[in-house]
C-alpha positions in Angstrom: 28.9 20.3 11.5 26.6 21.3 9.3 22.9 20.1 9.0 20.7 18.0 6.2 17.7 15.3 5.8 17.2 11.9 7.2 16.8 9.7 10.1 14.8 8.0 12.5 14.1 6.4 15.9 17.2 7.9 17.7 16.6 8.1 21.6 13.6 7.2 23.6 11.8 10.2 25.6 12.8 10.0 29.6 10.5 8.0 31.8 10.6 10.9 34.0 8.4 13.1 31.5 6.4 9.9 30.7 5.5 9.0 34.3 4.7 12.5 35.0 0.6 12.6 36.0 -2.0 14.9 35.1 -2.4 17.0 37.7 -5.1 19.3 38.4 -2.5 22.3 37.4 -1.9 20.2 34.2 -5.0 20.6 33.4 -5.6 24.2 33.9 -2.6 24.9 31.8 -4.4 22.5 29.1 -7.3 24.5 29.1 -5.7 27.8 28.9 -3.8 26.6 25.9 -7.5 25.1 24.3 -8.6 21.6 23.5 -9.9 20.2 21.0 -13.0 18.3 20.6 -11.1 15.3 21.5 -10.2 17.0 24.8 -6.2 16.8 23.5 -4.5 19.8 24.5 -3.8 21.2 20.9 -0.8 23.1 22.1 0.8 25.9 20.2 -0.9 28.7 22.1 -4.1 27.8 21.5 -6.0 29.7 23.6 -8.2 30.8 20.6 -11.5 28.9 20.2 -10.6 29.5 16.0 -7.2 27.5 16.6 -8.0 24.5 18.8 -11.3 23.7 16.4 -9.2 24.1 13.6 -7.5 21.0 14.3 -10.7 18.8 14.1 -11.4 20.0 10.7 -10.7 16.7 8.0 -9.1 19.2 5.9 -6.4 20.2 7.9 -3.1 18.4 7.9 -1.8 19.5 11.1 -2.8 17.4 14.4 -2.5 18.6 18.2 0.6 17.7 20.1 0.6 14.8 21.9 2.0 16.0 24.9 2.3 19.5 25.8 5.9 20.9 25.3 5.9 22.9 29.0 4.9 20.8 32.2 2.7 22.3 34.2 4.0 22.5 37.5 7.3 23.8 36.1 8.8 26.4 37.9 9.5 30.2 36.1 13.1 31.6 36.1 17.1 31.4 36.7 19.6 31.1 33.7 20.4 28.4 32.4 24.3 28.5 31.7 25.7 26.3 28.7 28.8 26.6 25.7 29.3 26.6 22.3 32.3 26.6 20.7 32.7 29.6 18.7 30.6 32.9 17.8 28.5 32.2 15.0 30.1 33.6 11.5 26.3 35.3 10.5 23.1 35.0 11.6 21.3 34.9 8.5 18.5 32.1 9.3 18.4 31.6 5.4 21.8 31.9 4.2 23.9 30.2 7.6 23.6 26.5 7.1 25.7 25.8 10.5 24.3 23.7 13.3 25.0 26.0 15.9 22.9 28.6 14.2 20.2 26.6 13.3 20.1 25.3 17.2 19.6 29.3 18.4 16.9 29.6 15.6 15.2 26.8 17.4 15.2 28.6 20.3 14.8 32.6 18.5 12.4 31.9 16.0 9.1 29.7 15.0 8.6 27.4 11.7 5.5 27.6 10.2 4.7 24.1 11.5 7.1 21.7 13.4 7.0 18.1 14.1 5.7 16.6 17.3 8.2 15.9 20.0 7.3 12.4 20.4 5.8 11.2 17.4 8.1 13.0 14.3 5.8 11.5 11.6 3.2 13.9 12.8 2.9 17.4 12.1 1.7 19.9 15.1 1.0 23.7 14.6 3.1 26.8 14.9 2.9 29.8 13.6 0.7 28.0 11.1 -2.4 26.8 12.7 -4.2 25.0 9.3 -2.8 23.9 6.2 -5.0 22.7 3.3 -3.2 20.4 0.9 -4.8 19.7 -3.2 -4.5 15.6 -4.4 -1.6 15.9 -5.9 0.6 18.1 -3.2 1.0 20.9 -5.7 -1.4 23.2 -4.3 -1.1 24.5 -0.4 -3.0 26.9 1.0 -1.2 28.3 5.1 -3.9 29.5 7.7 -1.4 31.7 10.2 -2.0 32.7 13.4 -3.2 36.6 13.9 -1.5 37.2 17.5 2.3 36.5 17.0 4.6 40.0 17.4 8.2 39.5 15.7 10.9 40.4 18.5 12.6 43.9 18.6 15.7 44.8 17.6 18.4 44.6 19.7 19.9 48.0 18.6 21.0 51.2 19.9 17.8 53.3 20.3 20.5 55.7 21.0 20.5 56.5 17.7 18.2 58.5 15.9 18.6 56.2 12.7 16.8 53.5 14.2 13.6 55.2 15.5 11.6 53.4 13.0 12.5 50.0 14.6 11.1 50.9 18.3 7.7 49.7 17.9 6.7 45.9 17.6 5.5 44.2 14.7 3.0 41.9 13.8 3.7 38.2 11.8 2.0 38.4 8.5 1.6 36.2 5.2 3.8 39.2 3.5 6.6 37.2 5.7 6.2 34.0 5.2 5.9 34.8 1.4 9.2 36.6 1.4 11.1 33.3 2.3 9.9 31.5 -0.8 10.8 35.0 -2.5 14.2 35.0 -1.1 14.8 31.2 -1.9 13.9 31.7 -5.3 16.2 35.0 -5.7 19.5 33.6 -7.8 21.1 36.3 -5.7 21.0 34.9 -2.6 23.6 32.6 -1.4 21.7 29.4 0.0 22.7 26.9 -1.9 22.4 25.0 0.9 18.8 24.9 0.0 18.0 26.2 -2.9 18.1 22.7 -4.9 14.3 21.4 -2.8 12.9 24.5 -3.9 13.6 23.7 -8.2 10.0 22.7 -9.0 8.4 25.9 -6.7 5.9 27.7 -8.7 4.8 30.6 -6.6 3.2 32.0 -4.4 0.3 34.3 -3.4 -0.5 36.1 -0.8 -4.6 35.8 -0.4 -4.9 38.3 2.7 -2.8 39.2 5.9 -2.8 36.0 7.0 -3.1 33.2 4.5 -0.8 32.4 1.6 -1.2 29.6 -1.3 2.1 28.5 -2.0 2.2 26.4 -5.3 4.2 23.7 -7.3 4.7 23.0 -10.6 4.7 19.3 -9.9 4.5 16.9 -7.6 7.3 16.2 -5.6 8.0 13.6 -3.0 9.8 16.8 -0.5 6.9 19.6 -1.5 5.4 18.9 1.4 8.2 18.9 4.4 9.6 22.2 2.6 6.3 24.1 2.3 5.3 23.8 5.9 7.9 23.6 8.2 9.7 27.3 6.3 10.7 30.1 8.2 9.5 33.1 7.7 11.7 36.1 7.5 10.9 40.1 8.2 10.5 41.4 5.1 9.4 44.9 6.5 12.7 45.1 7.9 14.6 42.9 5.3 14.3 45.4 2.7 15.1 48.6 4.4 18.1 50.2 4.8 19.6 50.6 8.2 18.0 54.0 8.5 14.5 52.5 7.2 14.6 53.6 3.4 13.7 51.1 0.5 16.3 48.8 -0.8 15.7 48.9 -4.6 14.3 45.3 -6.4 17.0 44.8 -8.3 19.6 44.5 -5.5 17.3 43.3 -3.2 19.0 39.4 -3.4 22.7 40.9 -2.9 22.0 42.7 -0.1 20.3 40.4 1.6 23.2 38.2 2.0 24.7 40.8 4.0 22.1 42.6 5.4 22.6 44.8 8.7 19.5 43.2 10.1 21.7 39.9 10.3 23.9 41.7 13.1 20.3 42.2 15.7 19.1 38.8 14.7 15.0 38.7 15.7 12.5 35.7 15.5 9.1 35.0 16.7 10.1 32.3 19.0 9.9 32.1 22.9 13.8 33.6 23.3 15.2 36.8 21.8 18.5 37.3 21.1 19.5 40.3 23.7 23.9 40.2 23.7 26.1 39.1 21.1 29.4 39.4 22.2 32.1 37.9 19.4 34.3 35.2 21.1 32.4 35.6 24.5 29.0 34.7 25.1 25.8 34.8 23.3 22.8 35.3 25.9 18.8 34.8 25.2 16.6 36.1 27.3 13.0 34.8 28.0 10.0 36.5 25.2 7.4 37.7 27.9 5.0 38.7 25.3 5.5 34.9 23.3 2.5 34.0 21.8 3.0 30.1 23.0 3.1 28.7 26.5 6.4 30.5 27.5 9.2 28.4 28.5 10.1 27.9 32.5 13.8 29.2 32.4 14.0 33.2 32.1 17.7 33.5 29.9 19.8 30.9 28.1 23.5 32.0 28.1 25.9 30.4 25.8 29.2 30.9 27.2 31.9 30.4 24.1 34.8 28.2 25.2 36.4 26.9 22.7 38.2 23.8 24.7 35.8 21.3 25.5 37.6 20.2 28.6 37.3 24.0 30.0 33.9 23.9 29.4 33.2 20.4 31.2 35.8 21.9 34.2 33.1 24.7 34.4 30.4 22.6 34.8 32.1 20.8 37.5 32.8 23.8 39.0 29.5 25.1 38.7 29.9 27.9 35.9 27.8 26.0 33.4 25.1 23.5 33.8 25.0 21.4 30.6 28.2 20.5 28.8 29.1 17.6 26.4 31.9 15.4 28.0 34.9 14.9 25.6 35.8 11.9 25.1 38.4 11.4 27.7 36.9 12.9 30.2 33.8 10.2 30.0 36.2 7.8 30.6 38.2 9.1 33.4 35.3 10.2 35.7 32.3 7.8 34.5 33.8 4.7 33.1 36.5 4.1 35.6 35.2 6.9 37.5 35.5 6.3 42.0 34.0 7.4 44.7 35.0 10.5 44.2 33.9 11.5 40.3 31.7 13.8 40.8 28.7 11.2 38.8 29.1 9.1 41.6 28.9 11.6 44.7 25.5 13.1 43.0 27.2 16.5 42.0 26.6 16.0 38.5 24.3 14.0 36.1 25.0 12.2 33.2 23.3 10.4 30.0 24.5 8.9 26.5 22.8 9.5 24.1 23.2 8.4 20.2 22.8 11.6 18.1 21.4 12.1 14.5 25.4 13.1 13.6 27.2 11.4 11.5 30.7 12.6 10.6 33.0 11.9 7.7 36.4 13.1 5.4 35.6 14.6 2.8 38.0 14.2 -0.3 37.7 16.6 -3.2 37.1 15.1 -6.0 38.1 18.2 -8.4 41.8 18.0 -7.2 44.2 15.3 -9.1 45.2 14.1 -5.7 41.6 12.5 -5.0 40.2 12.2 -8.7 40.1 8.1 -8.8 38.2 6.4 -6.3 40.9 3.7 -5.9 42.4 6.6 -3.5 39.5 7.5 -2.0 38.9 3.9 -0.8 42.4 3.5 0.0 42.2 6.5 2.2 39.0 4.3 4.3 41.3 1.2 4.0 43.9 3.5 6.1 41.3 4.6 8.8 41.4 2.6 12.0 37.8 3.2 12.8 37.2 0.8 15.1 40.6 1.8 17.0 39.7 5.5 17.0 36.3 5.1 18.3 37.6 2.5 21.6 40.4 4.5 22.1 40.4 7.9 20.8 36.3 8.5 21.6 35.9 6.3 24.4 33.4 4.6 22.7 31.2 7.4 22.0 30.8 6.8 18.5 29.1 3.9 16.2 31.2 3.0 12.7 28.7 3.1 9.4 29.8 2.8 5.8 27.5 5.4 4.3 25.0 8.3 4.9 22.4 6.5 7.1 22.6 6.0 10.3 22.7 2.4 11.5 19.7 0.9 12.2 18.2 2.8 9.1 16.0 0.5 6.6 17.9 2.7 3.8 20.9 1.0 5.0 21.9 -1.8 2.1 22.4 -5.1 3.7 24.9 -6.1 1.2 27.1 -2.9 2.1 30.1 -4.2 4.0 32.5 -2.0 5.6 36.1 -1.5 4.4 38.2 -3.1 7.3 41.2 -1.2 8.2 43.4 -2.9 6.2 47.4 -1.0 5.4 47.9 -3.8 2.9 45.0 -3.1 0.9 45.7 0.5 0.4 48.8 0.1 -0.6 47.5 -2.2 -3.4 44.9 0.3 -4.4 47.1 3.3 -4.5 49.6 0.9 -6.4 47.1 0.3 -8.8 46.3 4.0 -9.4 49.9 4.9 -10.2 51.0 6.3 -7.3 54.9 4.7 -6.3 57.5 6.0 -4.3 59.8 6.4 -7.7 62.8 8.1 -6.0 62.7 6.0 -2.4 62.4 8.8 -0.4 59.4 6.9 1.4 56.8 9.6 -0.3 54.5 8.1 -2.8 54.0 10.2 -6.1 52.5 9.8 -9.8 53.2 12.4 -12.9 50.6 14.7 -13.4 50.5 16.6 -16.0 53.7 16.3 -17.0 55.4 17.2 -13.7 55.9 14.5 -10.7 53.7 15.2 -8.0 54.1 13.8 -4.3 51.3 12.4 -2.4 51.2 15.1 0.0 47.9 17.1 0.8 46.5 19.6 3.8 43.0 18.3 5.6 41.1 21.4 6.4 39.9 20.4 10.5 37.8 21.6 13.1 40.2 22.8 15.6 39.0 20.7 18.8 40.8 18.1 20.8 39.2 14.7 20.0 40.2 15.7 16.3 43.1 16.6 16.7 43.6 13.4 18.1 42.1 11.0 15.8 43.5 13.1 13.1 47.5 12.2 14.0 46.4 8.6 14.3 45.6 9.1 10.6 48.3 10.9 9.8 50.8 7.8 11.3 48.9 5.4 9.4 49.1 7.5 6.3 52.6 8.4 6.6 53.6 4.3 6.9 51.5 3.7 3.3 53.8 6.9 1.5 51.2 9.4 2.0 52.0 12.7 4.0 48.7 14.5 5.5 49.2 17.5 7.3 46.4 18.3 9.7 45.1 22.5 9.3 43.1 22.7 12.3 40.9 26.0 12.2 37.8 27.6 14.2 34.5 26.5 12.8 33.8 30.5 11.2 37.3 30.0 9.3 36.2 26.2 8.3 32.8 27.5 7.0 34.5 29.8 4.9 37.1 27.6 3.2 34.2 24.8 2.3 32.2 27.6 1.2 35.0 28.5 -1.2 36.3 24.9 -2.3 39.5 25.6 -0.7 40.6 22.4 0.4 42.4 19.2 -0.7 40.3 17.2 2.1 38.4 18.2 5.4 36.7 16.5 8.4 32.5 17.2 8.2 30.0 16.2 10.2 26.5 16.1 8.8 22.9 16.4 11.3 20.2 15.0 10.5 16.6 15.5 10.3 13.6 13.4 10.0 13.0 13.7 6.4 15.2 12.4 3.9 16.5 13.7 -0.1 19.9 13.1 -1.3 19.7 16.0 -3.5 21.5 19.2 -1.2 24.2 17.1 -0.7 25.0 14.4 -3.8 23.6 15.6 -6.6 25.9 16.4 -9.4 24.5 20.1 -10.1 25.4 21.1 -6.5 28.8 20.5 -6.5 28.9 24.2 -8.7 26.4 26.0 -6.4 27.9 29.1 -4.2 27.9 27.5 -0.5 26.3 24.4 -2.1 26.7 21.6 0.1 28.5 18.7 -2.5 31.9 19.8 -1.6 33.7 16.9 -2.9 32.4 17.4 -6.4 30.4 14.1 -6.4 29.3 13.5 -9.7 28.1 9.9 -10.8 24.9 9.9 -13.8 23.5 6.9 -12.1 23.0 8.6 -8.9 21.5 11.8 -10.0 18.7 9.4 -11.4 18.3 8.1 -8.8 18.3 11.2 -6.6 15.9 12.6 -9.4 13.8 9.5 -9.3 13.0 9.7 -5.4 11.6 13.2 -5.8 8.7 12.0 -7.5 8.3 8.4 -5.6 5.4 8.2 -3.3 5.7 4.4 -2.9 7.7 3.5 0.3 9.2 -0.1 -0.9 10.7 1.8 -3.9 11.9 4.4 -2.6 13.5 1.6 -0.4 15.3 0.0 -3.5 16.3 3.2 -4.5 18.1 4.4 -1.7 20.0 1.2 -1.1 21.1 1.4 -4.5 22.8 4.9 -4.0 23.9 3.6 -0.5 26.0 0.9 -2.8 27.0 3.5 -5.3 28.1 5.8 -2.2 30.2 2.7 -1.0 31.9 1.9 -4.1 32.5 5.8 -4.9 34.0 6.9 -1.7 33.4 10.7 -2.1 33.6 10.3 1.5 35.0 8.0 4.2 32.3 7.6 6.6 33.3 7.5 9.8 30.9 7.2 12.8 27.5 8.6 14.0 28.3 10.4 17.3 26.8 9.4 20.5 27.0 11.9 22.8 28.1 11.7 27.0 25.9 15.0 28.5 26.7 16.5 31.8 24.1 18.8 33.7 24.1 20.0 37.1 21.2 18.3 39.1 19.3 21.7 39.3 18.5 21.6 36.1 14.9 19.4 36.2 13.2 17.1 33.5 16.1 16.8 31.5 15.8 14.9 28.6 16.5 14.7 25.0 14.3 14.6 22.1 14.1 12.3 18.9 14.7 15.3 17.0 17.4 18.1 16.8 18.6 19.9 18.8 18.1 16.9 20.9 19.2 19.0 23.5 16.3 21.1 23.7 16.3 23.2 27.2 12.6 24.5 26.5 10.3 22.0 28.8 13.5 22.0 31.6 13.5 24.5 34.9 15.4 25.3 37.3 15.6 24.4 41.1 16.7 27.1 42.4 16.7 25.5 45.9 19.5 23.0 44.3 21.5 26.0 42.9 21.6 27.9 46.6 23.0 24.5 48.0 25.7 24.4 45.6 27.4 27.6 46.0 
């Protein structure tokens, strides 16, 4: 799955965090962290007067949390024990556009501002604690904190070679400036966002810790990209591994690959202290973290790559948080008894509907998917109400285009292509592929040769696609169309989308709060290195419109617009949409105030602790 821009009003915040009273330790912590003159808790570490009266200035864009992150009567320590299902292929927090990197970040690293946990319109402080804005949001000046420390390398001190790296170093404006520098480099490979960042100007650094960043227009996204960046160590960024300048003019190619990328290091409450390729990734707590530091001491990814081993585990009691697969959910808590282990209190469970949606992707660039007659006889040919009932358990919603339902983007006037074997075979009739020699194989001539409708779907090697991938592949095979399912780990699946080697694949896309078609539809990404149109989408009236949003303020256009390209998305078929994924999660019950955020990772383990009480009685 990879991640992107949009959505909104997911999942409500637990009642358990919401009933939880101000208690007199509440407000000690509170007041440690500063208030402001409102007598908020302005979060964000705020325990300089500078910071929380910051935050009262009419200038400043930034407000204070509305809750604070970390209760206060949470208790400190114990490991908190969860999966993901493969080592990550870099750890690049520019270049790596995969969700399961950009979920460690969250927990590794700070933005320069984030949005609040309960109210996402808002934006709340991090390592930024003002940000001045000019009329036209072309002009942004960053007021950053003086007390953050970026983590130390997890290298071999061992070795003489990295004796420069020993002592700690302090978060400056030089860092946050080389992110918009390293965006802006056409050597680097992040075309996953390099297309927001067109209409950047420059930027300057003013002192240690302030930096203007400007724009050569205004643009509907300036804002969300300026602010919420991440900033990246350029002191160590352009060394060598032994500490020697890396010359300009190479600068962008080596950092694709840089060393550093191996010891991974952030600002953020966890620090990455053991990667271990195809075993676990642990994170173990930041004791010097500028911000309220989080209850539980390490985070340990364990990395299973069968999600039923993982949810065995958690039964068991090796893990404590696990996503159920599909028919596990309902085996033990649909038509669970007496004895699942949801109904004799030994494990906890909620639903909750994610900001995923998933999808095929059919390459437009390949003769085989060229006409969008195939392309909407390939959705004709997807059972997707069948799949999600009886292949998901119901732990999936069907949509017909990049918004998640319930999304005012969403075009009333859309409707869904019903599964339907007839009407594919009409379609694919109509774009000139028979079965000429009746041996039950569609094909068509292409240039000059005959060509059978045959073709490899690139796959993310996990059960529940396996599964819903050879439902396809009967349906398929009864219309004259052979599919052949390659599934792959997620490093190997990065790789061949990176490189446009693929016929079709299965993609998931996560969603943020903010929303531009651009990464992902625009017709001058589909030629971008690791660019994120794939499918070579290309279509003149929807780069107008795309191009069109970026400078439209007004919400009831911007409206129009989008349900236009949602129409134009339909009719195009670049991909079939398939579902937005709700999710079943499991957690053992010492794991306290568990819930899940509007935003992602909705998962979010930083306001939970452990009882370690619960944990003794277990073993």
């Amino acid at each position: 799955m990879q991640t992107n821009s949009a959505e909104e009003d997911i999942v409500k915040l637990s009642q358990k965090l919401d009933a939880m009273s101000e208690t007199n330790s509440k407000i000690l912590k509170q007041l440690e962290r500063g208030v402001t003159v409102s007598g908020q808790a302005s979060g964000a570490g705020q325990a300089n007067g500078k910071y929380a009266a910051a935050l009262n200035d009419p200038d400043n864009i930034l407000e204070a949390p509305t809750k604070p992150l970390v209760p206060a009567d949470a208790k400190s320590g114990g490991t908190l024990r969860r999966y993901m299902s493969s080592t990550p292929k870099g750890f690049n927090w520019l270049t790596e556009n995969g969700a399961d990197v950009q979920e460690i970040a969250t927990y590794a690293h700070n933005t320069f501002v984030s949005r609040d946990k309960e109210n996402p319109d808002k934006f709340v402080p991090e390592l930024a604690y003002k940000i001045e804005v000019n009329d036209d949001f072309t002009e942004y000046t960053l007021h950053f904190r003086d007390d953050v420390y970026w983590h130390v390398p997890n290298v071999d001190f061992s070795q003489e070679k990295y004796a420069w790296l020993k002592e700690p170093r302090k978060f400056t404006a030089e860092d946050a400036a080389f992110y918009f520098e390293m965006i802006k480099n056409p050597q680097v490979q992040a075309g996953a966002i390099k297309s927001y960042f067109q209409d950047l100007d420059r930027v300057e650094v003013v002192d240690d810790y302030t930096l203007k960043v400007y724009w050569k227009k205004k643009t509907h996204q300036s804002k969300e990209f300026t602010i919420v960046g991440t900033p990246l160590p350029k002191w160590i960024y352009t060394k060598t591994e032994t500490g020697e300048d890396i010359p300009k003019e190479s600068l962008g190619t080596r950092f694709n690959n840089h060393w550093a990328s191996r010891y991974p290091i952030g600002t953020g409450p966890y620090a990455l202290k053991a990667i271990e390729q195809d075993k676990r990734i642990l994170l173990e707590r930041n004791e010097n973290y500028w911000d309220t530091k989080p209850p539980i001491e390490e985070i340990e990814y364990q990395i299973i790559k069968d999600p039923n081993t993982a949810y065995l585990r958690t039964k068991g009691g090796e893990l404590d948080l696990t996503e159920l697969p599909p028919p596990v959910y309902r085996q033990e808590v649909l038509n669970g008894g007496p004895d699942s282990p949801f109904n004799d209190g030994k494990l906890e469970h909620k639903v909750v509907d994610r900001p995923v949606y998933y999808y095929f992707g059919w390459n437009a660039d390949k003769p085989l998917f060229s006409d969008k007659r195939v392309r909407r006889a390939m959705t004709h040919a997807l059972n997707r109400p069948g799949i999600i009932k009886n292949v998901l358990s119901g732990l999936g919603k069907p949509l017909t285009g990049s918004f998640l339902p319930g999304h005012p983007a969403n075009n009333p006037k859309v409707e869904m292509y019903d599964y339907d074997l007839d009407k594919a075979r009409k379609l694919l009739e109509e774009a000139g592929w028979k079965d000429t020699d009746g041996d039950g194989v569609r094909d068509k001539m292409i240039d000059g040769k005959k060509k059978d409708f045959r073709f490899t779907i690139l796959a993310y090697n996990k059960p529940s696609t396996r599964s819903y991938l050879s439902v396809f592949q009967e349906d398929l095979r009864k219309i004259g169309v052979i599919m052949t399912p390659q599934p792959v780990d997620w490093s190997l699946m990065q790789k061949k989308m990176d490189e446009r080697k693929f016929d079709a694949f299965t993609g998931g896309w996560g969603l943020s709060w903010s929303m531009d078609p651009y990464q992902i539809w625009h017709s001058s990404q589909a030629d971008v290195p690791k660019g994120s149109n794939r499918v070579g989408f290309r279509n003149d009236r929807a780069d107008e419109i795309i191009e069109t949003l970026r400078t439209t303020f007004d919400e009831d256009k911007r409206l129009e617009l989008l349900r236009e390209f949602h129409m134009i998305l339909h009719e195009e078929q670049p991909y079939t949409f398939f579902f937005q994924l709700r999710t079943a999660y499991a957690w053992n019950p010492r794991l306290e105030n568990v819930y899940f955020q509007k935003l992602r990772p909705q998962d979010l383990s930083i306001p939970w602790w452990i009882e370690e009480s619960a944990q003794d009685s277990n073993d």
